[in-house]
DSSP file (Angstrom, degrees, kcal/mol; ACC not computed):
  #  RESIDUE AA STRUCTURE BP1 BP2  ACC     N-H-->O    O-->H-N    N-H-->O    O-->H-N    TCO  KAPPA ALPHA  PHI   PSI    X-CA   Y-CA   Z-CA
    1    1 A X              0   0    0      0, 0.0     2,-0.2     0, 0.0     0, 0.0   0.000 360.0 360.0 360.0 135.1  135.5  122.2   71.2
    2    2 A X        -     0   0    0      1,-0.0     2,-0.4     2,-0.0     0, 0.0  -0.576 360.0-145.3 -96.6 172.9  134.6  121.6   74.7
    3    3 A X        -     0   0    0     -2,-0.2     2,-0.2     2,-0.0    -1,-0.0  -0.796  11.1-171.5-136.3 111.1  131.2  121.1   76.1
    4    4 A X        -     0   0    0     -2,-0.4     2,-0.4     1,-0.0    -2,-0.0  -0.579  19.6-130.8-101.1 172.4  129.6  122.1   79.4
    5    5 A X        -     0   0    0     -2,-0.2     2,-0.6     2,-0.0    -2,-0.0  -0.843  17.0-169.6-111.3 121.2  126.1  121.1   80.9
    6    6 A X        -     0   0    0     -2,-0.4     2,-0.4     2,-0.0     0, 0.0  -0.823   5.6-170.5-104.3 137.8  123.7  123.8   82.3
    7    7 A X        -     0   0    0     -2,-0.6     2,-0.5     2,-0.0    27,-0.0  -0.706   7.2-162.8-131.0 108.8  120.7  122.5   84.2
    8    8 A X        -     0   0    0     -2,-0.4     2,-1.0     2,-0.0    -2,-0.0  -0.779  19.3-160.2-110.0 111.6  117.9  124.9   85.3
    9    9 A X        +     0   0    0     -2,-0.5     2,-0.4     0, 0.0    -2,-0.0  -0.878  35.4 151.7 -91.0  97.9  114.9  125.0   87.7
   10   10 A X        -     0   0    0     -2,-1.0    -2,-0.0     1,-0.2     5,-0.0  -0.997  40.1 -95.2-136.2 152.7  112.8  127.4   86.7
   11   11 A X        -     0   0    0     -2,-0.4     4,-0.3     3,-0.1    -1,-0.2   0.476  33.8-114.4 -44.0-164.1  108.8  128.2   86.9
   12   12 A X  S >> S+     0   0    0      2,-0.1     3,-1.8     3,-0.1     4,-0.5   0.925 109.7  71.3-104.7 -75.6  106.4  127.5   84.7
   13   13 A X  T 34 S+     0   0    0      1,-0.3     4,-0.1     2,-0.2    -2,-0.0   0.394 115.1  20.6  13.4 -38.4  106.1  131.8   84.3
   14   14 A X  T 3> S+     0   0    0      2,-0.1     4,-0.8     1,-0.1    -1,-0.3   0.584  97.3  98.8-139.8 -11.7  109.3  132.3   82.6
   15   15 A X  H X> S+     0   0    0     -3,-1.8     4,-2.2    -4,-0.3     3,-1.3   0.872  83.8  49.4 -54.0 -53.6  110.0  128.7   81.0
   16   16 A X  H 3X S+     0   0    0     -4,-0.5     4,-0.8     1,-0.3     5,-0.4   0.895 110.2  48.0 -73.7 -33.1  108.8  129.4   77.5
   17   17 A X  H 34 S+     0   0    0      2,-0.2    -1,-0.3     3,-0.2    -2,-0.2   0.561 110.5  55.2 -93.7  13.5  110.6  132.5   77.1
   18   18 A X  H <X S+     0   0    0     -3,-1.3     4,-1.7    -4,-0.8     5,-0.3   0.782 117.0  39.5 -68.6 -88.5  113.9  130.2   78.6
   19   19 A X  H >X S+     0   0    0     -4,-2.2     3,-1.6     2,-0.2     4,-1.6   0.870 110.0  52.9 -58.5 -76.4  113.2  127.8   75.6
   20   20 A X  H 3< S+     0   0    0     -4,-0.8    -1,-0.2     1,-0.3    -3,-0.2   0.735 116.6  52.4 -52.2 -61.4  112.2  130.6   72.5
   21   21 A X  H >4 S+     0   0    0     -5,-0.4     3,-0.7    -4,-0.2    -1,-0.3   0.841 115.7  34.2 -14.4 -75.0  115.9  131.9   73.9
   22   22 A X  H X< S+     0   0    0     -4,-1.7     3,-1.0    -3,-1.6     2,-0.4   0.895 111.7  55.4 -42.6 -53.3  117.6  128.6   73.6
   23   23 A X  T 3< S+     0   0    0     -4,-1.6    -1,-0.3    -5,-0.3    -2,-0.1  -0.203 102.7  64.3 -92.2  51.2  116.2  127.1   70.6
   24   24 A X  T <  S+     0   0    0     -3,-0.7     2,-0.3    -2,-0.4    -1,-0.3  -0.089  87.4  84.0-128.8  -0.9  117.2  130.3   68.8
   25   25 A X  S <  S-     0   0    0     -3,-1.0     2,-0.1     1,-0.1     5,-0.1  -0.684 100.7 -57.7 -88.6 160.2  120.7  129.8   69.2
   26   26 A X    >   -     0   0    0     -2,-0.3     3,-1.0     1,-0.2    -1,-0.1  -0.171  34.7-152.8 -42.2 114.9  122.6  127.8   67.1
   27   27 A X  G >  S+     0   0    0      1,-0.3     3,-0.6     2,-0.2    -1,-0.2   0.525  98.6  54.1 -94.8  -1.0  121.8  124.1   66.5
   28   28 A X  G 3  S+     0   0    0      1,-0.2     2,-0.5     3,-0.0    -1,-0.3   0.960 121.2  37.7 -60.9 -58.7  125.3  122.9   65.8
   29   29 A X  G <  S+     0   0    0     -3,-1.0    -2,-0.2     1,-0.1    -1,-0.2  -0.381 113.2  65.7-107.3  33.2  126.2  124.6   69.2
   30   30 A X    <   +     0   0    0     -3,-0.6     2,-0.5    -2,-0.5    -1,-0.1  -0.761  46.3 177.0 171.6 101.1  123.0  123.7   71.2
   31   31 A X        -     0   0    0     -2,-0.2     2,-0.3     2,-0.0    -3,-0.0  -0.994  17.9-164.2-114.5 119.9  121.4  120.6   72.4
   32   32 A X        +     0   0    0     -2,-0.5     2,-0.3     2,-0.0    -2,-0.0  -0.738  16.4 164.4 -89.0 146.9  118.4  120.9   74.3
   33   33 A X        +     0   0    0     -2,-0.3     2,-0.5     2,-0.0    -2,-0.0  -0.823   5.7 173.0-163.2 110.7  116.9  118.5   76.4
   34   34 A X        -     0   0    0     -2,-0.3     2,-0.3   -27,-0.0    -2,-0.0  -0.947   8.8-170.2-123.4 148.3  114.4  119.2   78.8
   35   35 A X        -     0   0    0     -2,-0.5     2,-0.1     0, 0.0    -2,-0.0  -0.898  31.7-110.7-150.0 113.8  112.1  116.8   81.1
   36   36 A X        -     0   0    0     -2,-0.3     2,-0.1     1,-0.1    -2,-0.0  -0.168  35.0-175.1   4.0  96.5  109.4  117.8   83.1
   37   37 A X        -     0   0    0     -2,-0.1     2,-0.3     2,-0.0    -1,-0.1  -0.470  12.3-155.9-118.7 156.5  109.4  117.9   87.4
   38   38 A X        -     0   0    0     -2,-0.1     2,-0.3     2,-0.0     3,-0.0  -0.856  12.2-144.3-125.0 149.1  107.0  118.6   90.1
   39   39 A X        -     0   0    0     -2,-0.3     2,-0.4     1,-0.0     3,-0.0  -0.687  17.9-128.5 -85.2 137.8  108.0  119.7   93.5
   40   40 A X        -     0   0    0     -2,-0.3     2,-0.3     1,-0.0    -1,-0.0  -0.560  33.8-108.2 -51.6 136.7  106.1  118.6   96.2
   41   41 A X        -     0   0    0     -2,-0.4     2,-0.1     1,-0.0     3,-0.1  -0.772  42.6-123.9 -99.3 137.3  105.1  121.7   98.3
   42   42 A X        -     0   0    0     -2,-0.3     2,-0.2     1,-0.1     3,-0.1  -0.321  30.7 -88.1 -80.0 160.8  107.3  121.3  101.4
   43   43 A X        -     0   0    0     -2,-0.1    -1,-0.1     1,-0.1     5,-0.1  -0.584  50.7-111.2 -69.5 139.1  105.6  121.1  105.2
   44   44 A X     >  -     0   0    0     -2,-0.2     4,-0.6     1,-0.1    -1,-0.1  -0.209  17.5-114.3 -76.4 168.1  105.3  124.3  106.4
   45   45 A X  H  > S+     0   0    0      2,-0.2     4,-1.9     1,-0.2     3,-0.3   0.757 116.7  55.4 -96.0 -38.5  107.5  125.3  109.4
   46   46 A X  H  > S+     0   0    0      1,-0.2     4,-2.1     2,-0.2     5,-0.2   0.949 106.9  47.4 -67.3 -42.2  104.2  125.7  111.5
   47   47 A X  H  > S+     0   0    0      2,-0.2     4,-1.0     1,-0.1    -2,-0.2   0.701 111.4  55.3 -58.7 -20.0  103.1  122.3  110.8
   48   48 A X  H  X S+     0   0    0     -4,-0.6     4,-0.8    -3,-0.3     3,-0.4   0.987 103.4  47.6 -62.6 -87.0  106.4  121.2  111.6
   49   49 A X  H  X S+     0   0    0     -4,-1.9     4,-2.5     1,-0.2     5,-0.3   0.708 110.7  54.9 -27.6 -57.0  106.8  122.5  114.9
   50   50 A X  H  X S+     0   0    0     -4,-2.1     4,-0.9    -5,-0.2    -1,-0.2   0.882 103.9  54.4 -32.4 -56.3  103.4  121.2  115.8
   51   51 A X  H  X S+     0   0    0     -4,-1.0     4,-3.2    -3,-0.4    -2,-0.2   0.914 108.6  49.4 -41.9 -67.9  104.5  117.8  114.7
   52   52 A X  H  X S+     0   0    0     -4,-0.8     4,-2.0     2,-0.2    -2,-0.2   0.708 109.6  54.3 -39.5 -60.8  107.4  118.1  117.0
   53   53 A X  H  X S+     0   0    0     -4,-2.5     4,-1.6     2,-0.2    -1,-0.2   0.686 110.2  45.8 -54.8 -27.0  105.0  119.3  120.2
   54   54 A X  H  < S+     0   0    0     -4,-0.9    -2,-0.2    -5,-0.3     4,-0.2   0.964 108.8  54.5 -89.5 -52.6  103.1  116.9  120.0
   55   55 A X  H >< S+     0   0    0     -4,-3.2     3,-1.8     1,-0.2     4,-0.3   0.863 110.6  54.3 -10.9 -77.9  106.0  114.4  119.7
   56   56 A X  H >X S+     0   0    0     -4,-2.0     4,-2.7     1,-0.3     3,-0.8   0.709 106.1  41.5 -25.3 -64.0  107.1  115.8  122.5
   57   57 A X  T 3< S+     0   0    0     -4,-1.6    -1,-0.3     1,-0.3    -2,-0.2   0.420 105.9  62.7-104.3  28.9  104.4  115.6  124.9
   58   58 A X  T <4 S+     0   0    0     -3,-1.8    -1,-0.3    -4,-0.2    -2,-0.2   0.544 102.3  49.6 -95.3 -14.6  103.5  112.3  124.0
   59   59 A X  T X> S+     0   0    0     -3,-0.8     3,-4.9    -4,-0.3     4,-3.4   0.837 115.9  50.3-101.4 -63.6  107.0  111.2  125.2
   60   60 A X  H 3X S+     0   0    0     -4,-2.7     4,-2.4     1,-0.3     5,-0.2   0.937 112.6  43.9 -53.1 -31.0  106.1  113.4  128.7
   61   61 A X  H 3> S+     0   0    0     -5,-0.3     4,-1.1     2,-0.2    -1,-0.3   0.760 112.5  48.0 -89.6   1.6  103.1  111.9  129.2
   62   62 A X  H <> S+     0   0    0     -3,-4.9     4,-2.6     2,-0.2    -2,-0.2   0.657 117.6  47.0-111.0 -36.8  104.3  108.4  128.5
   63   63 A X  H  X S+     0   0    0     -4,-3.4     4,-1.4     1,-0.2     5,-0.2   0.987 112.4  47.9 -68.7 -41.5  107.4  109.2  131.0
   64   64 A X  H  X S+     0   0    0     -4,-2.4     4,-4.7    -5,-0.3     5,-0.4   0.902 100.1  62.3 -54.8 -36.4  105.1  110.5  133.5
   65   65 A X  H  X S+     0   0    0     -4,-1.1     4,-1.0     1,-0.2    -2,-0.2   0.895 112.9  40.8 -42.8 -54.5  102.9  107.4  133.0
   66   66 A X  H  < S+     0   0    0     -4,-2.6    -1,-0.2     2,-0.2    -2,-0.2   0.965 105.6  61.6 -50.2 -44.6  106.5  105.3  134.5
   67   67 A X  H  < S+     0   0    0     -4,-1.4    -1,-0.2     1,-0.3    -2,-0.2   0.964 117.6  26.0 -80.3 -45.6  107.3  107.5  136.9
   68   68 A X  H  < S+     0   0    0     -4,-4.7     2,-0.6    -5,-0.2    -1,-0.3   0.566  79.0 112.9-107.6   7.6  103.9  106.7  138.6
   69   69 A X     <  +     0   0    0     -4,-1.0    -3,-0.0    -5,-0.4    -4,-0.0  -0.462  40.5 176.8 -64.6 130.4  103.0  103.8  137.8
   70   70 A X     >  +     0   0    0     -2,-0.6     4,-0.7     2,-0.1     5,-0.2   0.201  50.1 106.8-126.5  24.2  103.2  101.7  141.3
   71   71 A X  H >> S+     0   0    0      2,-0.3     4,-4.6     1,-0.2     3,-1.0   0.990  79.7  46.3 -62.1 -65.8  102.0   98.6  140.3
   72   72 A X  H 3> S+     0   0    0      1,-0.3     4,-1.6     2,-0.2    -1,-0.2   0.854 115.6  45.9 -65.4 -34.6  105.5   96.9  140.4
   73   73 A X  H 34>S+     0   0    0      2,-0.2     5,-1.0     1,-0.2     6,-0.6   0.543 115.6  48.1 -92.1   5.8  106.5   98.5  144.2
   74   74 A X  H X<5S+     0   0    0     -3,-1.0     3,-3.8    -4,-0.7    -2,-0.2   0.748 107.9  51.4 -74.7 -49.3  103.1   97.6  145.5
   75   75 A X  H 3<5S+     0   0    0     -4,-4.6    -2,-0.2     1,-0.2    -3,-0.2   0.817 110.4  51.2 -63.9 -27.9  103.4   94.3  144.1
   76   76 A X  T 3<5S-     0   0    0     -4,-1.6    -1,-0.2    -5,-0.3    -3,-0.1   0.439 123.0-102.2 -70.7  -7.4  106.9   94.2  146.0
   77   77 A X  T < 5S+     0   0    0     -3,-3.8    -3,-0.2    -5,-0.1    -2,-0.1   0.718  88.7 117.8  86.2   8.5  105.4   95.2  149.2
   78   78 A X      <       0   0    0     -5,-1.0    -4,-0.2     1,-0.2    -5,-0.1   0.572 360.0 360.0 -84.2  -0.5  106.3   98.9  149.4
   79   79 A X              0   0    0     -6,-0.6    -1,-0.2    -5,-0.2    -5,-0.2   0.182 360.0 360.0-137.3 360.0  103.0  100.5  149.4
């Protein structure tokens, strides 16, 4: 007899009526084994994006900051 491995994600909502399923099938032909998860709730796509703008125009303001900085050509004698 061969044996394959199911693994399952499922809610909390439907999980007991998952197990009363299982563990009424045969126990010669049925090892259960279950351990216990929690997901981290993912960052939202808006938060994301935000993340990302901000990123963003922290880089532009730090490049504009170069651009005009004139320290080094005054100090050269151009200005």
């Amino acid at each position: 007899m061969t044996t394959q491995r199911i693994q399952l994600d499922i809610s909390n909502d439907v999980f007991d009526k998952v197990m009363f399923f299982l563990e009424n099938l045969p126990k010669n032909l049925v090892h259960i084994s279950s351990e216990q998860t929690t997901t981290e709730p993912k960052e939202s796509q808006l938060k994301k994006f935000h993340s990302l703008i901000n990123k963003s125009n922290n880089q532009t303001k730090l490049t504009m900051q170069i651009a005009t900085d004139t320290s080094e050509m005054t100090n050269d004698g151009l200005f």
